[in-house]
C-alpha positions as CSV (number, residue, x, y, z in Angstrom):
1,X,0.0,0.0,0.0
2,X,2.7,2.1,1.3
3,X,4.5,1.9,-2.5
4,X,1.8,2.3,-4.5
5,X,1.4,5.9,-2.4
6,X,5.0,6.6,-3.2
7,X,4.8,5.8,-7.1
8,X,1.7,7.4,-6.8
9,X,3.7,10.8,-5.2
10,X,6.5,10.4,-7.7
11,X,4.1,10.6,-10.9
12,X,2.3,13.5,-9.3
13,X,5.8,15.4,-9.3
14,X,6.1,14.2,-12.4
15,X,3.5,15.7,-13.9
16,X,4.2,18.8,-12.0
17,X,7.5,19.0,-13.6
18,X,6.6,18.4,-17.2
19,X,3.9,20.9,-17.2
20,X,5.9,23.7,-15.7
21,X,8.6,23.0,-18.1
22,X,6.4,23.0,-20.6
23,X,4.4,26.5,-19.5
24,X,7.6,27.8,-19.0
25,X,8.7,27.3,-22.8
26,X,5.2,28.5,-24.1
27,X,5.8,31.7,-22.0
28,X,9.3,31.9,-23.4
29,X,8.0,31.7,-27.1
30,X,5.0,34.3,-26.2
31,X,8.0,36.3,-24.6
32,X,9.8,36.1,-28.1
33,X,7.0,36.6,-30.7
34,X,6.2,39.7,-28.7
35,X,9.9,41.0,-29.0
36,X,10.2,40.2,-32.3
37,X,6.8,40.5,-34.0
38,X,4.9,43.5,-31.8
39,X,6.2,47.4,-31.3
40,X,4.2,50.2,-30.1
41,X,1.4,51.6,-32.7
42,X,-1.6,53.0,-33.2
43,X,-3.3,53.6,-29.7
44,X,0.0,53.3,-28.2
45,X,1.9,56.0,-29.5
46,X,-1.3,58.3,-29.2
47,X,-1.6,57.8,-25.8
48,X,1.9,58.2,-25.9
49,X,1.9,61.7,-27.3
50,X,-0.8,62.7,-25.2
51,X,1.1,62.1,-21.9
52,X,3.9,64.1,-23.9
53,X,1.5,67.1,-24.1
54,X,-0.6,67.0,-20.8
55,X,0.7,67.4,-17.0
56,X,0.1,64.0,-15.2
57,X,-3.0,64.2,-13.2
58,X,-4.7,65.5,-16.1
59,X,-3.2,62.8,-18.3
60,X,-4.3,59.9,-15.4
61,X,-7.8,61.2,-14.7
62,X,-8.9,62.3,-18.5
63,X,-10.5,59.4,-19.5
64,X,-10.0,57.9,-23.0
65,X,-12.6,57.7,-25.5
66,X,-15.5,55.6,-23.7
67,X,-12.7,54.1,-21.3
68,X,-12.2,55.3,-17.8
69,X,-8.7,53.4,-16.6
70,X,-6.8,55.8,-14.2
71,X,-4.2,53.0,-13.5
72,X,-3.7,51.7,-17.0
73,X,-2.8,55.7,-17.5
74,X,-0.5,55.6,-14.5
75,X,1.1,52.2,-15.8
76,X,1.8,53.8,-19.4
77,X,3.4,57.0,-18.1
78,X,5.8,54.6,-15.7
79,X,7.3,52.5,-18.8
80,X,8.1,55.3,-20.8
81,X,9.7,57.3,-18.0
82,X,11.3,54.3,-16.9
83,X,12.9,53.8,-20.4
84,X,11.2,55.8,-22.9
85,X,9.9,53.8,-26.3
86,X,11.4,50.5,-25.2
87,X,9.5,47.7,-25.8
88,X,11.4,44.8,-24.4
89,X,10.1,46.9,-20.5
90,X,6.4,47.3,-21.6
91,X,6.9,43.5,-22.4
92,X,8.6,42.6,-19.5
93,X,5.6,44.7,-17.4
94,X,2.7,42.6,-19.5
95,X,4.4,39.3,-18.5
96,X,4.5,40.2,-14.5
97,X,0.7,39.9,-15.1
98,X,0.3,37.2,-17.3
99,X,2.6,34.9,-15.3
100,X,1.1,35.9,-12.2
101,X,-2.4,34.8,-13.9
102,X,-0.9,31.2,-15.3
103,X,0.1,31.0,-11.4
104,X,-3.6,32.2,-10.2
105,X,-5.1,30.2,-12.6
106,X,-3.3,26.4,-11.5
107,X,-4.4,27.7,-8.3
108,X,-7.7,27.9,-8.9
109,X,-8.1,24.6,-10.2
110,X,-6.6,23.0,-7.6
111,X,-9.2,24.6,-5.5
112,X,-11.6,23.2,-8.3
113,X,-10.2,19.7,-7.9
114,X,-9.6,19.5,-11.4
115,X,-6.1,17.2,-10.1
116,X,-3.2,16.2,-12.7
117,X,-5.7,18.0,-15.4
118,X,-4.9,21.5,-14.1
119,X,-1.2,21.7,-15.7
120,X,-2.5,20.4,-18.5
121,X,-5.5,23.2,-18.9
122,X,-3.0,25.7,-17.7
123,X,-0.6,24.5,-20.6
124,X,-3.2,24.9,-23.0
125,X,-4.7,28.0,-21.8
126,X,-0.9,29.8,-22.0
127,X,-0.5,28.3,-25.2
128,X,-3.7,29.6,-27.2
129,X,-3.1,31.8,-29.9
130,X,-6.1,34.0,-28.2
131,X,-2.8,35.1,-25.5
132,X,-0.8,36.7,-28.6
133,X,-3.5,38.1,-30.3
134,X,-4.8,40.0,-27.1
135,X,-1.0,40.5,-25.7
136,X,0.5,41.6,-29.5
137,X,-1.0,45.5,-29.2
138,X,0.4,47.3,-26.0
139,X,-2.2,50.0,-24.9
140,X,-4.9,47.3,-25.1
141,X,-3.2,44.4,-23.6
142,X,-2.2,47.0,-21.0
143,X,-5.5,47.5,-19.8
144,X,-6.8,44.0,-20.1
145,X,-4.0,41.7,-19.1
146,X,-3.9,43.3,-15.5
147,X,-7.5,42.9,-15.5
148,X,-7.4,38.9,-16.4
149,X,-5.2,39.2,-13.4
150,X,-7.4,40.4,-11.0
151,X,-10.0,38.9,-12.2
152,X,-8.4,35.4,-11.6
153,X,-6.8,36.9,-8.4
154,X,-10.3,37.5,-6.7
155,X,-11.9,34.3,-8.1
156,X,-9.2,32.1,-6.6
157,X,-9.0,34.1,-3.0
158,X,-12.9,33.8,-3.1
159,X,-12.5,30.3,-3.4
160,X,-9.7,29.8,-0.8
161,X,-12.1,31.6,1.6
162,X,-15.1,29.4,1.4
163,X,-12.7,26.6,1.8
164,X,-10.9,27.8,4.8
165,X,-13.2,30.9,6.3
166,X,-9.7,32.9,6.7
167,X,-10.8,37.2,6.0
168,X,-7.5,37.5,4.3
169,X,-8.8,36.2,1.6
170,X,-11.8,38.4,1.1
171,X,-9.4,41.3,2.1
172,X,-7.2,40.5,-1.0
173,X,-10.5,39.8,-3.3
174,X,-11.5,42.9,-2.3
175,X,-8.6,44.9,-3.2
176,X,-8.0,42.6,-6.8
177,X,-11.4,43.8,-7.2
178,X,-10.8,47.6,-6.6
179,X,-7.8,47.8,-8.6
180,X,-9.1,45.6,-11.6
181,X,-11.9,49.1,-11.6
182,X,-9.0,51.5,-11.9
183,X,-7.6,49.1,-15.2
184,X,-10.3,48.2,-17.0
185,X,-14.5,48.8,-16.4
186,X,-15.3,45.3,-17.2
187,X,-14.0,44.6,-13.6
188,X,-17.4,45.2,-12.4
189,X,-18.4,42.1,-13.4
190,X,-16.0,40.3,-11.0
191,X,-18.5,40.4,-8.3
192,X,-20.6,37.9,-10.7
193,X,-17.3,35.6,-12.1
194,X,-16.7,35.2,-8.2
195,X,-20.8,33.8,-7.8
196,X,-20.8,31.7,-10.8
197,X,-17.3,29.8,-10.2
198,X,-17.8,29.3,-6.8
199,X,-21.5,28.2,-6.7
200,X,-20.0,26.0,-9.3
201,X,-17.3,24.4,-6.8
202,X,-19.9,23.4,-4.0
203,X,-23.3,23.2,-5.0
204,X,-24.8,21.6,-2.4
205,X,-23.0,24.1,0.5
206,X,-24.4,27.4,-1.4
207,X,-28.0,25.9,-1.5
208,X,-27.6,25.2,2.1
209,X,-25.7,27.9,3.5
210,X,-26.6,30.5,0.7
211,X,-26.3,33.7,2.8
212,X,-23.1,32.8,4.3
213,X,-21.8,32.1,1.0
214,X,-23.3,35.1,-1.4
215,X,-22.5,38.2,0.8
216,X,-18.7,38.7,-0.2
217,X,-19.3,38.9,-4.4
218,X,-23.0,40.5,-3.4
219,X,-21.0,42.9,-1.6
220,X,-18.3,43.4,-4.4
221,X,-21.5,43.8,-6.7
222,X,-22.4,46.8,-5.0
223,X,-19.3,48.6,-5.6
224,X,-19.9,47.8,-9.2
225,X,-23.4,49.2,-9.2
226,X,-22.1,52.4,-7.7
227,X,-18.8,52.4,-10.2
228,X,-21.2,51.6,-13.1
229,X,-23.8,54.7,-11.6
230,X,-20.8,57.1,-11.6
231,X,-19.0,56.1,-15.4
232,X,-22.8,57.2,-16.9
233,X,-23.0,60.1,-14.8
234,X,-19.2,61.6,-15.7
235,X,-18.0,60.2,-18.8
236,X,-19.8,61.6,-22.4
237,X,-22.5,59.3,-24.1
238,X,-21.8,57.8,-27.2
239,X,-23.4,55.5,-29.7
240,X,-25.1,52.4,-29.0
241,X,-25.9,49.6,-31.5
242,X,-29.5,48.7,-31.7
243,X,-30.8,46.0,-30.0
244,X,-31.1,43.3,-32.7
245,X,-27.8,44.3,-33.5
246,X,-26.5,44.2,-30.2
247,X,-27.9,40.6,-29.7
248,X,-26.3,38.9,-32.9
249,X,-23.2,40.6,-31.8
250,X,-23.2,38.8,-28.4
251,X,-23.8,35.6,-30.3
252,X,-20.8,35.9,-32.6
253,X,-18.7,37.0,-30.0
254,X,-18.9,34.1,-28.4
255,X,-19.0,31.9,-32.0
256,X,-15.7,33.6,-32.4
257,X,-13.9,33.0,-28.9
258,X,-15.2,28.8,-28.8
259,X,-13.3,28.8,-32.6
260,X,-10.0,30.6,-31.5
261,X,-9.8,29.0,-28.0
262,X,-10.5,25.3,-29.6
263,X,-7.8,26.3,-32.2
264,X,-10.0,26.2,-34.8
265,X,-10.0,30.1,-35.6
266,X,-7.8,32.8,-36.3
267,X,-7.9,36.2,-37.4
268,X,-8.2,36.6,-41.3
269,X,-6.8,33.1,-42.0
270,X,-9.4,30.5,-40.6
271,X,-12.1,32.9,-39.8
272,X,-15.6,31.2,-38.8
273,X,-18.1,33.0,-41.1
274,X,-20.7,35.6,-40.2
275,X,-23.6,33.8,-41.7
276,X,-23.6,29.4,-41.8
277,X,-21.6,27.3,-40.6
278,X,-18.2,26.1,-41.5
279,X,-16.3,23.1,-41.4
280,X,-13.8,24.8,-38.5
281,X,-17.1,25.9,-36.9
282,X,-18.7,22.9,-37.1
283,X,-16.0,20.8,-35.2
284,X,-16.6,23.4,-32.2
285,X,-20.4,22.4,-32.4
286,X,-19.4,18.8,-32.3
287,X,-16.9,19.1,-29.5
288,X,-19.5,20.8,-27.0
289,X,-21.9,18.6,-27.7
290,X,-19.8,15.4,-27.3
291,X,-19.1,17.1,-24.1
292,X,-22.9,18.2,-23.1
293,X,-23.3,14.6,-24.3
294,X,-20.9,13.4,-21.4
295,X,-22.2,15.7,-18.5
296,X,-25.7,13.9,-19.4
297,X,-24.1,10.2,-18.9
298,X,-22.3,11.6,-16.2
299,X,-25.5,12.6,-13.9
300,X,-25.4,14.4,-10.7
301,X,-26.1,17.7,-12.1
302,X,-23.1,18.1,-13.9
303,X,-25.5,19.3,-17.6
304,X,-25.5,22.8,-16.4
305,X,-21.8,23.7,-16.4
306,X,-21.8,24.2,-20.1
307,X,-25.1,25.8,-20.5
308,X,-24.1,27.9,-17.8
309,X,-20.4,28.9,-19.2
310,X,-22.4,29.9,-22.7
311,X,-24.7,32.0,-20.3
312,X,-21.8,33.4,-18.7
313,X,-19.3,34.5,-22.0
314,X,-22.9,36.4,-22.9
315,X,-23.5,38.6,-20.5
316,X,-19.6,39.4,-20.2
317,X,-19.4,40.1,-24.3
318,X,-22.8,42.6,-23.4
319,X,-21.2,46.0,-23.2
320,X,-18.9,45.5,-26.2
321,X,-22.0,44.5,-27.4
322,X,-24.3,47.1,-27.0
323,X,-21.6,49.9,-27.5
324,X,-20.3,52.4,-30.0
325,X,-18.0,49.9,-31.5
326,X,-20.3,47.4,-32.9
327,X,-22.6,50.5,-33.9
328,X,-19.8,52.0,-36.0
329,X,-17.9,48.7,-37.3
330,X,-20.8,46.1,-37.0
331,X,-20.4,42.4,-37.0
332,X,-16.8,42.3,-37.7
333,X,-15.5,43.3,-34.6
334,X,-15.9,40.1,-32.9
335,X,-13.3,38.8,-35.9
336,X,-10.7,40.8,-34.4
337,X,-9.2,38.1,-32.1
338,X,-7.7,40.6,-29.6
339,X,-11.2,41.2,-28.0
340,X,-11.3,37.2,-26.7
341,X,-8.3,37.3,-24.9
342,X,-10.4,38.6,-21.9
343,X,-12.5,35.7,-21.9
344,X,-10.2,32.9,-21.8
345,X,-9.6,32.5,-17.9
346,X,-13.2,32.1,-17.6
347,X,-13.5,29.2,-20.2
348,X,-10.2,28.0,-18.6
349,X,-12.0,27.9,-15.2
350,X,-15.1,26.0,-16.7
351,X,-13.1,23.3,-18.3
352,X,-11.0,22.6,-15.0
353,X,-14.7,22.2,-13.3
354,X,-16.0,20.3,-16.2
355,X,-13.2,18.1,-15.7
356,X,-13.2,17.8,-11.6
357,X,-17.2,16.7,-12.4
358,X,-16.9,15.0,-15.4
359,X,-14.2,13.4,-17.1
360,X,-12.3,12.7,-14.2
361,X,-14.9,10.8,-12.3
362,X,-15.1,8.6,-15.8
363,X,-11.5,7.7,-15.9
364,X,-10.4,4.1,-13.8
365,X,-7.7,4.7,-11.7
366,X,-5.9,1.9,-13.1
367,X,-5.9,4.7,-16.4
368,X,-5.1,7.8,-15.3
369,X,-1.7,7.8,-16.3
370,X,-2.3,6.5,-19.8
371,X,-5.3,9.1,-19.9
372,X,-2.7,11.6,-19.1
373,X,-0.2,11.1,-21.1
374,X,-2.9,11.6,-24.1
375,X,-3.8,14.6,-22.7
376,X,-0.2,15.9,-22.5
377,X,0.1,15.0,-26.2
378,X,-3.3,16.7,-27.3
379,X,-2.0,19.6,-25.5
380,X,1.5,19.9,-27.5
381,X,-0.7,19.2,-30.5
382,X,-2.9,22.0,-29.9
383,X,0.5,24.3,-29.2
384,X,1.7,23.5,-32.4
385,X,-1.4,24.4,-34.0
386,X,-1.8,27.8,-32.4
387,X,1.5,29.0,-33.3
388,X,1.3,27.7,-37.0
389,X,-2.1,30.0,-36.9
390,X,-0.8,33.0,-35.0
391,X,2.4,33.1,-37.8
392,X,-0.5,32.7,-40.6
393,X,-2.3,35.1,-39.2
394,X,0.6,37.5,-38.7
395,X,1.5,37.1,-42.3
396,X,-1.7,37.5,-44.5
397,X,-1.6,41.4,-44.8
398,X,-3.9,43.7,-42.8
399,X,-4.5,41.3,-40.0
400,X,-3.8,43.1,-36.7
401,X,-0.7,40.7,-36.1
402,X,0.5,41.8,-39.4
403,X,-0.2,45.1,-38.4
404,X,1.7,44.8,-35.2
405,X,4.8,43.2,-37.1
406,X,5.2,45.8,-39.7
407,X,5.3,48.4,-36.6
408,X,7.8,46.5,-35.3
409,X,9.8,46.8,-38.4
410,X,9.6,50.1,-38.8
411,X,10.1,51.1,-35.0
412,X,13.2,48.6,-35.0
413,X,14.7,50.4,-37.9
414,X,14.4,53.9,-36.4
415,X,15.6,53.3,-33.7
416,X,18.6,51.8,-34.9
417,X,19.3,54.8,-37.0
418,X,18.6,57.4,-34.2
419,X,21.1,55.5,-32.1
420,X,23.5,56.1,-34.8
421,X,23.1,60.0,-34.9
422,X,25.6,61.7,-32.7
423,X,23.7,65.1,-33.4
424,X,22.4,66.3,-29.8
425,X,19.6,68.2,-31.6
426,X,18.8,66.7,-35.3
427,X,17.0,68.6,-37.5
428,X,14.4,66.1,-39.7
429,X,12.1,67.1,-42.5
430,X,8.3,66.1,-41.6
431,X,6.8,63.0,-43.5
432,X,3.7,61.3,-43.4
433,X,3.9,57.7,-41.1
434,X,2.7,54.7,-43.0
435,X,-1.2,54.2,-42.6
436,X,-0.6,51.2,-40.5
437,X,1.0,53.1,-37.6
438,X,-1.6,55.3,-37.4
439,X,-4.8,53.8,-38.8
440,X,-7.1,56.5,-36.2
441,X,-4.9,59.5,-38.1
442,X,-4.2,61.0,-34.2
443,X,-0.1,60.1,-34.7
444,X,0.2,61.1,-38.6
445,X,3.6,62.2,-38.9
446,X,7.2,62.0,-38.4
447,X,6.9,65.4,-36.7
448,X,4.6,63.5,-34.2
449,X,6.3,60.5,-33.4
450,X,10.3,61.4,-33.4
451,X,9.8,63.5,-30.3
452,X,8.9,60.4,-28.4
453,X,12.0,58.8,-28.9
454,X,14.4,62.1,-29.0
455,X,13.2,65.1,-27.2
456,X,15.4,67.6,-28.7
457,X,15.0,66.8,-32.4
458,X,13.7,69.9,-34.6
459,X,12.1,69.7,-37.8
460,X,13.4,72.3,-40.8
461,X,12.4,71.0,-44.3
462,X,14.6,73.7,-45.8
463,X,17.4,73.0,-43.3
464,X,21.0,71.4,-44.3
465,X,21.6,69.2,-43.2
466,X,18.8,67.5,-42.3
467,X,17.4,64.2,-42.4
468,X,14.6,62.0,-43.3
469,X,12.3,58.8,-42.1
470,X,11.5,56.4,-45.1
471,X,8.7,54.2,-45.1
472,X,10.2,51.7,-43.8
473,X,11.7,53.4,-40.6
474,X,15.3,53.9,-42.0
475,X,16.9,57.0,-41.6
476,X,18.8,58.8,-44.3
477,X,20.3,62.2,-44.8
478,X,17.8,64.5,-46.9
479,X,18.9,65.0,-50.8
């Protein structure tokens, strides 16, 4: 008895070992595409000139567009004046949080009792090309990758205190919750993330000790109702999509995220379509189902986890939904794959309790370690497929991760150049950026963007000499 607990103890480590290797080389290569295949444009370097031309209270409280985010504000103006324009420490900043959420998240399902599955759904949640595509543009992964953060942060201390009873735990909840508000508005609907998952854990104790249960997240959901009271109050009204609208919207969102987080999508290459089905989108369809399928077999209540988590990505996709952006680009938006990176902890989550109720209660202990190992293998398969779509994706022209490579390019190239100039004030002529570093037209030209990366640089176009920004980010001396 006493040996089979010690082989048994020995393959746990095992498995421990192989899937942190493993998350630690699928970090390493999100680490590297990033470096190598994502640069500051766009939204970036307009929030970037903004802070140039604004003191910094008025530059953290302004809010931005329909976003309030006082701390994603404070967060930009600390990389640049930490080391102005360099990408490798806004990466480095993004990767605190998203490391911090892979540690959260096996956390969490350990809570969950989702056992040796954990690594494996924490292996292929880090590995899903949904992480580059919402990581690859820098003022938008800045204000949701802290927020996946917190998020995860206050589900998994939530957890831990219905487990143990210890306040800490609701203390720290509380404050992931508070500072979630201050990155991202969509934090206010924490509160309900924190109900769902844990009602989810322990059904029977929340039906029989509801009250002691509900009041932490039914607290929290008051400070959302009050945050949500003041945004409409202070910040301007804008456009809302109409209602049909808004509705087949929140559909296709969530069409969109089960084809990119089951590998099956990606932006502008394997794209599930607008209207039909497709083969890709069909396979998603037939995977749920074998899985509803299973929960039915299974019994004891189990059914309602994946009705639930369809209910769940619904109401989270609604104020994208309803807003200004589906009014002004329609049903597209939910093909840019950036927007589903917020949503993958939460289908994360649901698989580790789908497993904990479902598939792990199937498999014979006599099994597990064959069942395993053909999980560890579907999970390497479905790395290898993510990355093969994210450097598709990344190479069919207009696609956002194009986008972000070609800024990469051209920011790479200038600041080679610049580092070469030994002039402590150079004098450029002004030229227009290429459109895809400033698709929104608020960073146009050269004139805009050198100051960023040298303060003192003039701009003359009679002047000799002077120089000049090609297209491609080169610098050469004016003719």
């Amino acid at each position: 008895m006493q040996g089979n607990q010690a082989a048994e103890d020995t393959w746990g480590r095992l498995t421990r070992q192989v899937t942190m290797v493993t998350a630690a080389f699928v970090v390493a290569y999100t680490v590297w595409y990033l470096l190598w295949h994502s640069d500051f444009t766009n939204d970036d370097l307009d929030y970037l000139v903004i802070m140039q031309h604004t003191g910094f209270w008025q530059f953290v409280l302004a809010p931005a567009d329909v976003h309030y985010a006082p701390l994603h504000e404070v967060l930009t103006w600390l990389i640049y004046h930490i080391s102005p324009m360099n990408f490798a420490v806004a990466v480095a900043v993004l990767m605190i949080f998203h490391i911090g959420t892979l540690i959260y998240l096996a956390c969490s399902l350990r809570l969950l009792n989702a056992g040796q599955a954990s690594g494996l759904i924490v292996c292929g949640y880090a590995a899903c090309s949904l992480i580059v595509s919402g990581l690859a543009w820098w003022a938008h992964a800045e204000q949701r990758v802290p927020y996946v953060f917190l998020d995860v942060c206050a589900i998994y201390h939530y957890l831990a205190w219905l487990r143990s009873g210890r306040g800490a735990h609701l203390w720290i909840a509380a404050l992931a919750f508070v500072a979630a508000l201050g990155f991202y508005e969509k934090a206010v609907l924490i509160p309900f993330h924190m109900l769902v998952i844990g009602y989810l854990s322990d059904e029977a104790r929340f039906r029989t000790q509801l009250r002691k249960t509900v009041w932490p997240p039914m607290l929290f959901a008051l400070g959302s109702a009050a945050f949500i009271l003041a945004y409409l109050h202070f910040l301007p009204a804008s456009g809302r999509a109409a209602l049909p609208v808004a509705i087949r919207a929140d559909l296709e969102f969530v069409k969109v995220l089960l084809a990119g987080a089951a590998g099956l999508g990606i932006e502008a290459v394997h794209d599930v379509p607008i209207h039909g089905l497709s083969f890709r989108l069909a396979g998603v369809l037939l995977l749920l189902c074998a899985m509803f399928g299973w929960s039915l077999w299974r019994g004891r209540g189990s059914w309602k986890i994946l009705p639930v988590m369809l209910l769940v990505l619904l109401f989270d996709y609604l104020p994208i939904a309803v807003s200004n952006r589906i009014a002004w680009y329609g049903l597209e938006l939910p093909r840019e794959y950036r927007y589903h990176y917020e949503e993958l902890q939460l289908v994360a989550l649901f698989v580790g309790i789908w497993c904990a109720r479902v598939a792990a209660a199937s498999v014979p202990v006599c099994r597990r370690k064959l069942v395993w190992l053909a999980g560890f293998t579907l999970v390497l398969a479905y790395a290898a497929i993510n990355t093969v779509n994210s450097q598709m994706s990344r190479l069919k022209p207009l696609s956002w991760l194009w986008v972000m490579d070609h800024s990469h390019i051209y920011l790479e190239h200038l600041r080679e150049d610049l580092a070469g100039i030994r002039d402590q004030a150079p004098v450029f002529e002004n030229d227009k950026l290429p459109r895809y570093l400033t698709l929104f037209g608020f960073t146009p030209d050269t004139r805009t963007l050198l100051p960023l990366f040298e303060p003192n640089v003039r701009f003359d176009d009679a002047a000799s000499p002077r120089y000049k920004v090609l297209q491609d980010g080169h610098i050469e001396r004016a003719r």
